[in-house]
N, C-alpha and C positions, 0 to 999 in steps of 0.2 A: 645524244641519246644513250650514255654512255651509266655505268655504273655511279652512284652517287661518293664512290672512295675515289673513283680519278678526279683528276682536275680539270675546274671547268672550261673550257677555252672559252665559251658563247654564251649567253643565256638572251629569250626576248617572253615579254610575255605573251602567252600565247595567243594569236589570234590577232595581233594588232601592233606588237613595235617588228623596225623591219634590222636586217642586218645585212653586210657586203654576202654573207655566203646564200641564205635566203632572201633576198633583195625582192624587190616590186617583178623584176624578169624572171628572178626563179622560183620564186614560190615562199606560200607562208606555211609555217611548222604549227599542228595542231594536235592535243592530246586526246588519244582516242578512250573509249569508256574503260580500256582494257588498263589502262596505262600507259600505253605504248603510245608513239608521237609519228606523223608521218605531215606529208608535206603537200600542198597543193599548189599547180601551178597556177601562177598569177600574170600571165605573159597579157599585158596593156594588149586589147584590142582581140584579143581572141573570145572574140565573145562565144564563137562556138565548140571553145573547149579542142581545136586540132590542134593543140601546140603550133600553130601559125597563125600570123592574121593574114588574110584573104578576102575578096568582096563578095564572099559568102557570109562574112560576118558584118555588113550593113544592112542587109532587109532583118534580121533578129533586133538589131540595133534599134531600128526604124519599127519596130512591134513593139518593142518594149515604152519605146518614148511617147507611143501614143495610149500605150495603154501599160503601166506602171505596174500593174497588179502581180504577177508572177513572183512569186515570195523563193522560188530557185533561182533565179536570174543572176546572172554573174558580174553583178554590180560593178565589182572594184574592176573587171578587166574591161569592164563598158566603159568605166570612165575614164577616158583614154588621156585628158590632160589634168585629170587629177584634183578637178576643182568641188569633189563629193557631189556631184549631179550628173545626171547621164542622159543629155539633150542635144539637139544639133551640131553642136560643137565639137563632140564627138567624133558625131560620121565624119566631119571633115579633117581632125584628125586621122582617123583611122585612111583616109581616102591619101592623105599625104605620106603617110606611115610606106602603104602598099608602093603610091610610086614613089617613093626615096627622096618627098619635098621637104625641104626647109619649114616647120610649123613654127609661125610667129605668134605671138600675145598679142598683137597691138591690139589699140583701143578704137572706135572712130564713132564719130555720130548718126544717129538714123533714126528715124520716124515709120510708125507704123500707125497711121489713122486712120480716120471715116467722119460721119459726122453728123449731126443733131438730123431728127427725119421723124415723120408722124405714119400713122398707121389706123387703118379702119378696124371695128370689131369684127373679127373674123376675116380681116383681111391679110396681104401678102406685100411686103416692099425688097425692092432688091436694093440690098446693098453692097455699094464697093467699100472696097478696106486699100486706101497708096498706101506706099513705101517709096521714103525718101531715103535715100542713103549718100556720104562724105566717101566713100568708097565701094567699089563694084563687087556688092553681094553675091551668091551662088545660091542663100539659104537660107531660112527662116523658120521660125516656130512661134503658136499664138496660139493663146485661149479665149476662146467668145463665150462671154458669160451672160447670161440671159434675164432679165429682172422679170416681175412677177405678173404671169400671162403672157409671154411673149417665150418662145422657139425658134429652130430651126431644123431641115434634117440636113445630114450629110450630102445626101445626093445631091443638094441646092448648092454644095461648093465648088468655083469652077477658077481655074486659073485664070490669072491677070493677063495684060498685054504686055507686062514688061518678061514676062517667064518664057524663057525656048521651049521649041520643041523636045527639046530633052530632058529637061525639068517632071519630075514627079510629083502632084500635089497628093496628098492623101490625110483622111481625116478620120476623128473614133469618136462618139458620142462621149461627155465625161456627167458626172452627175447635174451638176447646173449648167450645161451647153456642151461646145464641140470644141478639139481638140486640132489645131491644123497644121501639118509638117510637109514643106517644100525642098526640094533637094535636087541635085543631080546628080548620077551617079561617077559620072566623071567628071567632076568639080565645073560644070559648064557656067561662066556668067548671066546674069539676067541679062534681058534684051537692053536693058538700060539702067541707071542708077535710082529714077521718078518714074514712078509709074503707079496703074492700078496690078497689087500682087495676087489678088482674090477678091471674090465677089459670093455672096447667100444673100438665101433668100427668106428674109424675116417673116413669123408668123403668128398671127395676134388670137387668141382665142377670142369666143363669138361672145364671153362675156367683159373681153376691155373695155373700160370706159373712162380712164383714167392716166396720168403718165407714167411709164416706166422708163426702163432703160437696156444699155447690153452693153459690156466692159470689154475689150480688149486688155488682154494680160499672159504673163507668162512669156514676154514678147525676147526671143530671141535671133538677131539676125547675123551671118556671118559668112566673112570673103575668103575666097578658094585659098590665101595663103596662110591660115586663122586667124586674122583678127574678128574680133568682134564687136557687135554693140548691142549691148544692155537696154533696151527700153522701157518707162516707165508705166505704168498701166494707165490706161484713161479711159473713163467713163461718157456713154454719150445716150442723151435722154430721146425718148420717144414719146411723141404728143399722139394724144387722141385725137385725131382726124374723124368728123363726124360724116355719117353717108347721109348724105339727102334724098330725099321721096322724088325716083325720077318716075312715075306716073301712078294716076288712080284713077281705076277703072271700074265702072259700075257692070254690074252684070245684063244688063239690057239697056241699049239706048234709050228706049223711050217704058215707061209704065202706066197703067190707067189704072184707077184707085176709083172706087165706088165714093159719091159725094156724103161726107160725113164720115170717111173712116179714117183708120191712123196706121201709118205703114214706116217701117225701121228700113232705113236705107244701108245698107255694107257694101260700102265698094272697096275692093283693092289695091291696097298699099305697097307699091313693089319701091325698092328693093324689101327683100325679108326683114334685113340688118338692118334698114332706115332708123337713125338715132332717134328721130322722133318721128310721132306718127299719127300725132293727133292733128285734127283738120278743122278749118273754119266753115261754117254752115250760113249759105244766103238762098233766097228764093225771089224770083223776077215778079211775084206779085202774089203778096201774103193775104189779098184777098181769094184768092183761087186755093193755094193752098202754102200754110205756112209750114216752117220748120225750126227744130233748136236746133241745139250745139250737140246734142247726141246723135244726130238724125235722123228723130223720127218726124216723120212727114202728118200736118191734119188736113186733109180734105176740108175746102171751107164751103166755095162754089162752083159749079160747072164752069168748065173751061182750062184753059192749057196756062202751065207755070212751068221755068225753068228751074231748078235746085241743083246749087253748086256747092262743090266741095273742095276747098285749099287749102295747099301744106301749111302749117305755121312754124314749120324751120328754117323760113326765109329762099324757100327754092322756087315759088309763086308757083306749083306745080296744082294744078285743079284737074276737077272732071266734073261733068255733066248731066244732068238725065233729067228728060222732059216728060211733064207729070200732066195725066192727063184725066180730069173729075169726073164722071159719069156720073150719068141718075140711076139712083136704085129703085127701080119699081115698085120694089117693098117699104119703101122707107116713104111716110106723108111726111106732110107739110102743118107746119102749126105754129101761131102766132106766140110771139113770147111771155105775155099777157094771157093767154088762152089754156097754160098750162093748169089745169085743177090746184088750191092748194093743197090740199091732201095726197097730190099723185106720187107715186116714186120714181125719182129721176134720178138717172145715172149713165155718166161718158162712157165713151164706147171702151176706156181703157177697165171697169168695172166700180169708177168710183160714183160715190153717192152724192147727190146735190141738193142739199139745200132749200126747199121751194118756197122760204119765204121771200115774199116781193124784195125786199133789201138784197139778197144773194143774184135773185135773177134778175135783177137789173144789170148786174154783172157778168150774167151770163153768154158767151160769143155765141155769132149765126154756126150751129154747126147742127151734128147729127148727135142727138140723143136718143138713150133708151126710155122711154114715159111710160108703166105703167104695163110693161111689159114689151112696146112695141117700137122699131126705131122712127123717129120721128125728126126729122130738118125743122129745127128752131128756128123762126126769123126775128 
């Protein structure tokens, strides 16, 4: 930082080549607005800027990796073996750094999966996530990525059976799913090499009706002495699981229906979510009283009829309700022949009939209005 007439011993550009006297341990030379050049330390592993590394600087470590965002964060001393990312690999460096171990490169193999599973609309599935690992783990990182209509929250994540009691799992919501970092702070092994490492709890919004999926990715795993392993990302689909109609329930067992009239049957369809919900419509004797497919019920003759109603999403799920015709005191009787041709006839639903002989021959035994008054057609 000398005058521009002496001679140079050094030069770097600023901010980015390194040299023996400014090295990666002691810092990089930056030119300030003034002119003037000064120095920042770069000491690997200090991530909280004490001029020491300490295991004060693994929970900053372990905040940043789950959550990236902090644009001050002291990147180049996070990255502790230098490979421009700042993720589990790390802590276990820095954790070897502290006690004075041997940090190796090696390579080894390891799996992080789960696997194909269905899901109801509005429904909930728990899923595990193994880890297989060529060598005895300490640590991991993984992102669950979530396809369209389908979640999870945080709290749903829960350690595996292969992870000690000394293991910390911890997760951060990230824009398209969750974020999850397991560790120990004293480099402890998992319980085993196979196992389940985590488990959530997937969640389908009430409008799924189609397949989606959830990604594992960003899959980091690695052993107390640093090796690691790289795994690939994998994708696993999620089928629409449909809910079947577990009962329907009419609101009164039993009904009585004046003879000749016409009555809309609504029984209940549980569950809410039921994929489908439409029903099939019979009656035990369409002389008493029949029914459609809507079901509305007509009163034909006095006496009792049963009308049933079944799922038609293949769960054979029905229900019942016994109908039962009364006489309306108000209502005569009239032959079907006997009707005036000039009268005005019309079903009880308010439609107009017809009366010439050709129509009413057609016409069923029921209750009409004739002429202003209701009247049992025979």
């Amino acid at each position: 930082n000398g005058e521009s007439t002496e001679d140079v011993l050094w030069f770097q550009s600023i901010g980015t080549d390194e040299h023996p006297v400014f090295d990666k341990h002691s810092g990089t030379v930056y030119k300030a607005a003034d002119g003037s050049y000064y120095s920042v330390n770069n000491l690997k592993g200090d991530v909280n800027g004490a001029n020491k590394v300490t295991d004060e600087d693994i929970p900053p470590l372990a905040d940043y990796i789950l959550n990236p965002t902090d644009s001050d964060f002291p990147v180049y001393r996070a990255d502790m073996n230098s490979d421009k990312v700042v993720d589990v690999y790390d802590i276990i460096a820095i954790r070897n750094y502290i006690d004075g171990n041997p940090h190796k490169d090696g390579v080894f193999t390891a799996r992080l999966y789960s696997a194909n599973t269905t899901i109801k609309a509005g429904g909930t599935r728990k899923v595990s996530v193994t880890l297989s690992a060529a060598q005895m783990p300490t640590a991991y990182q993984a992102d669950i990525r979530f396809g369209p209509l389908l979640s999870a929250k945080q709290e749903s994540i829960q350690l595996g059976t292969i992870m000690s009691d000394k293991h910390i799992i911890r997760s951060s919501q990230t824009k398209d799913g969750i974020r999850i970092l397991a560790y120990s702070p004293n480099q402890e092994p998992l319980v085993s090499r196979t196992g389940v490492a985590f488990s959530f709890v997937l969640d389908a919004d009430s409008t799924f009706s189609e397949a989606s999926d959830f990604m594992l990715s960003n899959i980091r795993v690695a052993a107390a002495d640093g090796s690691h392993a790289q795994v690939n990302d994998i994708t696993y689909s999620v089928g629409f699981a449909k809910t079947y109609v577990s009962s329907i329930v009419f609101p009164e067992p039993e009904v009585s229906i004046l003879q000749g009239a016409v009555l809309t049957l609504t029984p209940t369809v549980m569950p809410t979510l039921a994929t489908n919900k439409e029903l099939s419509w019979v009656t035990s004797d369409a002389s008493i009283a029949s029914v459609d497919q809507q079901g509305n019920v007509v009163s034909v003759n006095l006496g009792d009829a049963v009308v049933t109603a079944t799922a038609t999403d293949g769960s054979r799920i029905s229900g019942s309700v016994n109908i039962h015709v009364i006489e309306d005191p108000e209502v005569g009787v009239l032959s079907l022949h006997a009707i005036p041709t000039d009268a005005e006839v019309f079903d009880l639903c308010g439609r107009r009939i017809n009366v010439q002989c050709s129509m009413l021959n057609g016409l069923k035994k029921r209750v009409y209005i004739v002429n202003g008054k209701k009247v049992l057609v025979k």
